[in-house]
C-alpha positions as CSV (number, residue, x, y, z in Angstrom):
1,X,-11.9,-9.6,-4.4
2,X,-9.7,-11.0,-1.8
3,X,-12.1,-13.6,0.0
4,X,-12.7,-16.0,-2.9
5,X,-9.3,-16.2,-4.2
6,X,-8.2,-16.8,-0.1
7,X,-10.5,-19.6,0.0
8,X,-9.9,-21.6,-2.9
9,X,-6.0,-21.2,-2.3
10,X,-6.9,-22.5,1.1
11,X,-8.9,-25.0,0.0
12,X,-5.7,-26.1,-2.5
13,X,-3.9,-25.8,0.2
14,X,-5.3,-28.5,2.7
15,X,-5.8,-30.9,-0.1
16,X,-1.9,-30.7,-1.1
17,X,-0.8,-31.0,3.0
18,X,-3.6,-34.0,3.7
19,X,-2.8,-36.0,-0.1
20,X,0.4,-34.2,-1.9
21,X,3.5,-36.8,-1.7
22,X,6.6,-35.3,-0.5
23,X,8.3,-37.6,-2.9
24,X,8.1,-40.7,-5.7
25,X,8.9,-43.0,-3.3
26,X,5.5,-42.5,-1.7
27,X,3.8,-43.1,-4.6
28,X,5.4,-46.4,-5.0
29,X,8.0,-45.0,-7.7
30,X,11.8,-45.0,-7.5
31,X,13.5,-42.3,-6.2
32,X,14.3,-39.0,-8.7
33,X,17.8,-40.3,-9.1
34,X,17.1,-43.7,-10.1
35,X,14.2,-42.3,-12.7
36,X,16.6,-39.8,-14.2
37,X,20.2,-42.0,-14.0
38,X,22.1,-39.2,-11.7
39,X,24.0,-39.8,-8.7
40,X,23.3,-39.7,-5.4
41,X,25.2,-36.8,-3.2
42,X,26.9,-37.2,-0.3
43,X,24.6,-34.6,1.0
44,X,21.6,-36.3,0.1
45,X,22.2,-39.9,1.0
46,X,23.2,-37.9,4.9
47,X,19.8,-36.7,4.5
48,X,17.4,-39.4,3.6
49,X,18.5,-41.4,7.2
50,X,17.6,-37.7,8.8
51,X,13.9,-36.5,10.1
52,X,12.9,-33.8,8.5
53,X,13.4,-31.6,12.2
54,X,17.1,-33.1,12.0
55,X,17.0,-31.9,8.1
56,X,16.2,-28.3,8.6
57,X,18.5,-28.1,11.8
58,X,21.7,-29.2,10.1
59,X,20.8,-27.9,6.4
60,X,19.3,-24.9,6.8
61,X,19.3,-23.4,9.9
62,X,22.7,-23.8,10.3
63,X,23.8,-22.7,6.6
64,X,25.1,-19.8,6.0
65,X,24.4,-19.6,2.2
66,X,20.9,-20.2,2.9
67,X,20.6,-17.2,5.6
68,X,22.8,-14.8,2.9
69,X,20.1,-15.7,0.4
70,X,17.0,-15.0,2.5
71,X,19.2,-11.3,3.4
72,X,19.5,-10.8,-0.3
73,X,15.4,-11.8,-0.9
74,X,15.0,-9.2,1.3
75,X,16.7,-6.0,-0.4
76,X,15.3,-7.6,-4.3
77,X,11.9,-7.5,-2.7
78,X,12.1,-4.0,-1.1
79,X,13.0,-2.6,-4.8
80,X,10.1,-5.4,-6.1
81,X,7.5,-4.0,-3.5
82,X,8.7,-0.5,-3.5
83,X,7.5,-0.4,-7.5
84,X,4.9,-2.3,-7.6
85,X,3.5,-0.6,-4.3
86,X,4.3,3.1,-5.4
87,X,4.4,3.3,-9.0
88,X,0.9,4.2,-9.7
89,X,0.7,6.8,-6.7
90,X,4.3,8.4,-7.8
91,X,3.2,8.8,-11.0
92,X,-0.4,10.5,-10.6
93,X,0.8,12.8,-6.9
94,X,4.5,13.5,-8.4
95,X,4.2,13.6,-12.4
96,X,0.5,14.2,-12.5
97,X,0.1,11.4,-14.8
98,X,-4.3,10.6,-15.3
99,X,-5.3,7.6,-13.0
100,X,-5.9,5.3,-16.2
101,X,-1.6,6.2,-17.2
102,X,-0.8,5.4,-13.6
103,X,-2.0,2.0,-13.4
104,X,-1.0,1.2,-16.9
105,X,2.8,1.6,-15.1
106,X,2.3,-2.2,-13.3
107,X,0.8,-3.6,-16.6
108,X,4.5,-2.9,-18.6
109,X,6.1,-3.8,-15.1
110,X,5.1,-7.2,-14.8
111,X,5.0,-7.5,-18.1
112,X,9.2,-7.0,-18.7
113,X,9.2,-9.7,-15.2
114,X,7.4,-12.0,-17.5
115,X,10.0,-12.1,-20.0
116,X,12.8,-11.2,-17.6
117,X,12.1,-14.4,-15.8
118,X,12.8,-16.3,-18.7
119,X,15.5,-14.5,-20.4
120,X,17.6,-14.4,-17.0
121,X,16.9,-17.9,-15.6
122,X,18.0,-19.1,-19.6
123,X,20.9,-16.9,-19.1
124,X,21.7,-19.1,-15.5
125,X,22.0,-22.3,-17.4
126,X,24.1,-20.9,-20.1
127,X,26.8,-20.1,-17.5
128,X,26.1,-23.6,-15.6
129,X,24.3,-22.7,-12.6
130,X,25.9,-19.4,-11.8
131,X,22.9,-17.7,-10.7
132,X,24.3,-15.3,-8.4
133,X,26.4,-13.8,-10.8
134,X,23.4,-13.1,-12.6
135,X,21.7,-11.9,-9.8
136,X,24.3,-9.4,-9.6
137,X,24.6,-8.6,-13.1
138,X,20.7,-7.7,-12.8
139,X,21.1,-5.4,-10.0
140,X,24.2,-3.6,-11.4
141,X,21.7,-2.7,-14.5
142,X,19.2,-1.7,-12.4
143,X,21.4,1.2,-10.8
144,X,21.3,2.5,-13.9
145,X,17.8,2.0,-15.4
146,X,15.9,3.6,-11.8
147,X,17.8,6.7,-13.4
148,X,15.2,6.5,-16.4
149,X,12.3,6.1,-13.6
150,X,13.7,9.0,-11.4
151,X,14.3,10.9,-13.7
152,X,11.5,10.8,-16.4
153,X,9.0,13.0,-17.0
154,X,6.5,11.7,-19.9
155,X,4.7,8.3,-20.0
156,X,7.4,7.1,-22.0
157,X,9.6,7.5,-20.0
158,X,8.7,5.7,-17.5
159,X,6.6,2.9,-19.0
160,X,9.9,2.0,-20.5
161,X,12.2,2.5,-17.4
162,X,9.5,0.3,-15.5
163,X,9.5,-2.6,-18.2
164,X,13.2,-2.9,-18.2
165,X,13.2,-2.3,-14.2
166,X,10.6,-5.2,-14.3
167,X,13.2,-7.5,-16.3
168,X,15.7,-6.9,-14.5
169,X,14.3,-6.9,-10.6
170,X,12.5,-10.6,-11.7
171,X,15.8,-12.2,-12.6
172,X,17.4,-12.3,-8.8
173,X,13.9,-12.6,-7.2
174,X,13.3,-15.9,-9.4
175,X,17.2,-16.8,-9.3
176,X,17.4,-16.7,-5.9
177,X,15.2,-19.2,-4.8
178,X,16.7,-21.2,-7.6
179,X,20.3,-20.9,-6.2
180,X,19.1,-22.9,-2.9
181,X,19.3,-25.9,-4.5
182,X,23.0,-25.6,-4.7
183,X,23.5,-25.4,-0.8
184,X,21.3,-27.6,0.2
185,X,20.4,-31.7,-0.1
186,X,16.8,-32.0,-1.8
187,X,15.3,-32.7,0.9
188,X,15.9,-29.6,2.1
189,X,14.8,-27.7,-0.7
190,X,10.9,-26.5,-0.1
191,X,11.9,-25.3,3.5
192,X,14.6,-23.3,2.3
193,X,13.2,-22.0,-0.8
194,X,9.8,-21.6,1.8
195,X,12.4,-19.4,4.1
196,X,13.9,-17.0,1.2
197,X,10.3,-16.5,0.2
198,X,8.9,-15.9,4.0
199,X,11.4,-13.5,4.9
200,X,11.5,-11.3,1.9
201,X,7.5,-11.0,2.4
202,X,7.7,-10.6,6.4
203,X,10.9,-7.6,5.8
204,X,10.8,-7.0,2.3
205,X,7.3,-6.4,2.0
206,X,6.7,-4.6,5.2
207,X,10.4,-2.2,4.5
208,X,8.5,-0.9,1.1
209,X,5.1,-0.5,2.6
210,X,5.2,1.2,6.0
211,X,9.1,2.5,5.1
212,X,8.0,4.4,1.9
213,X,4.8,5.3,3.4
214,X,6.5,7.6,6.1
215,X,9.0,8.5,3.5
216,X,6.8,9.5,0.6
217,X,4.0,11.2,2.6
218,X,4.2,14.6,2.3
219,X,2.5,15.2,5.9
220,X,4.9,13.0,7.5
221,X,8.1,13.6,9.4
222,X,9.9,11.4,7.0
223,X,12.2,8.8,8.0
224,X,15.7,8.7,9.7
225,X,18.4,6.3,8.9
226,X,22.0,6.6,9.6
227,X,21.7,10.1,10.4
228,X,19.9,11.0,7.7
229,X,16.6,12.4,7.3
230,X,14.6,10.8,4.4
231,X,11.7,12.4,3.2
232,X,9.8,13.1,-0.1
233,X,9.4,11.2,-3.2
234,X,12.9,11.8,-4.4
235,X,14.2,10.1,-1.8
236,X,12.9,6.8,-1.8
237,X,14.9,6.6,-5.0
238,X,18.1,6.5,-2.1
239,X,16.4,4.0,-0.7
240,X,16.3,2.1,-3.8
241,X,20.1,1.9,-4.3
242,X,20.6,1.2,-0.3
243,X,18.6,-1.8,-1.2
244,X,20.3,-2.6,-4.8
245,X,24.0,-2.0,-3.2
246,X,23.2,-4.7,0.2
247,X,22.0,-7.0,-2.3
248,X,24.9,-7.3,-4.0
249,X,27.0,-7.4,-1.4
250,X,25.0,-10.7,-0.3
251,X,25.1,-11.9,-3.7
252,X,29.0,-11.4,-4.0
253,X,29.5,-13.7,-1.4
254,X,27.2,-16.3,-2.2
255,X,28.6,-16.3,-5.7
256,X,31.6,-17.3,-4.3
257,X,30.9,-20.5,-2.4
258,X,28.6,-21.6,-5.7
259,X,31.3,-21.0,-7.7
260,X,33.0,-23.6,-5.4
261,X,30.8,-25.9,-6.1
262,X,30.4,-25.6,-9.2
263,X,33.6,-26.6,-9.8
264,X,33.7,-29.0,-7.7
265,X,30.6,-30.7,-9.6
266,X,32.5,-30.5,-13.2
267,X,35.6,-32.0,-11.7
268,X,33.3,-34.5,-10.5
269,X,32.0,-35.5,-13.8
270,X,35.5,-35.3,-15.6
């Protein structure tokens, strides 16, 4: 189940690192501005005289934006993970759902990310770019539609809290890695979109998994944090708006400095 899909990515893998092209130019082409008329940024022209070392020092190890972003991956993903992780086993231990209704909760999940994806990245361009804002917009909904998953009691219920919650959790985890190209030149963009997605996996990932795992288990001490003493199904739910409220925060800031810049670009092309 796992081995054959791990090898042929591999496999994919080492073909793109040995014969993928980084860019037209090393296929002989012009470059993506000269194929598509735009202009060259300052940012860009800095970074095409720049190894690609020099690239990720300046650009994205020492930007900000792109360090708020990979904070903000991480809380989406621990809401992402903490669903698609624990939905099936809080439905069947918890609301004694049958296995069969349990696993049918992650089919009308990722079904309303499907859609969600779309809707929300649409929704980006509309507003020119402003994908933070929607980001935020997302998560503020979300506060309010875990309610329908905490609180429900019938399949219902939560198949249709779960296929919003899937809509709306997709939106920041796809618009996030989209907002990166703001902040940095495009030569910098598969490292840092590379570092949103790595350290929402690495903490993210791990925060829902072992995290909820010594919350949710009934045989467990629970977990502490700030004082408090976590433990039981009802609280990962806290844990859930601890996650939703710090990725806002993130997302409030970042929504400034694109707003910037978004500006900045219309004045630009006035």
């Amino acid at each position: 189940m796992f081995i054959f899909p791990a090898i042929i990515g591999l496999i994919i893998g080492f073909w793109g690192l040995f014969y993928g092209a980084d860019d037209p130019q090393e296929l002989g082409w012009d470059s993506s501005e000269v194929i598509f008329g735009e202009e060259i940024s300052a940012a860009d022209q800095t970074a095409s005289s720049m190894s690609k070392w020099e690239i990720f020092k300046t650009f994205v190890m020492k930007s900000p934006w792109v360090w708020l972003l990979c904070i903000a991956n991480v809380f989406v993903y621990v809401v992402r993970i903490g669903i698609v992780n624990w939905a099936p086993l809080y439905t069947v231990q918890q609301l004694h759902f049958t296995v069969a209704q349990g696993a049918n909760t992650l089919l009308l999940f990722q079904l309303g990310g499907i859609i969600g994806s779309v809707v929300w990245g649409w929704f980006s361009d509309v507003l020119k770019g402003r994908r933070a804002v929607v980001s935020i917009i997302c998560l503020a909904l979300t506060a309010f539609v875990v309610l329908g998953y905490r609180y429900g009691t019938t399949p219902m219920m939560i198949n249709t809290s779960l296929f919003f919650l899937g809509m709306l959790i997709y939106g920041p985890q796809l618009l996030i890695g989209v907002a990166v190209i703001s902040f940095v030149p495009k030569n910098a963009l598969n490292v840092s979109d590379g570092l949103t997605g790595t350290f929402a996996y690495i903490f993210g990932d791990l925060m829902a998994q072992v995290g909820f795992a010594a919350i949710a288990d009934p045989k467990a001490n629970g977990l502490t944090f700030l004082g408090m003493n976590l433990h039981g199904w009802n609280d990962t739910f806290i844990v859930f708006y601890i996650a939703v409220v710090l990725s806002i925060i993130m997302l409030a800031i970042i929504a400034v400095g694109e707003e910037k810049r978004i500006r900045q670009q219309l004045k630009l092309e006035k």
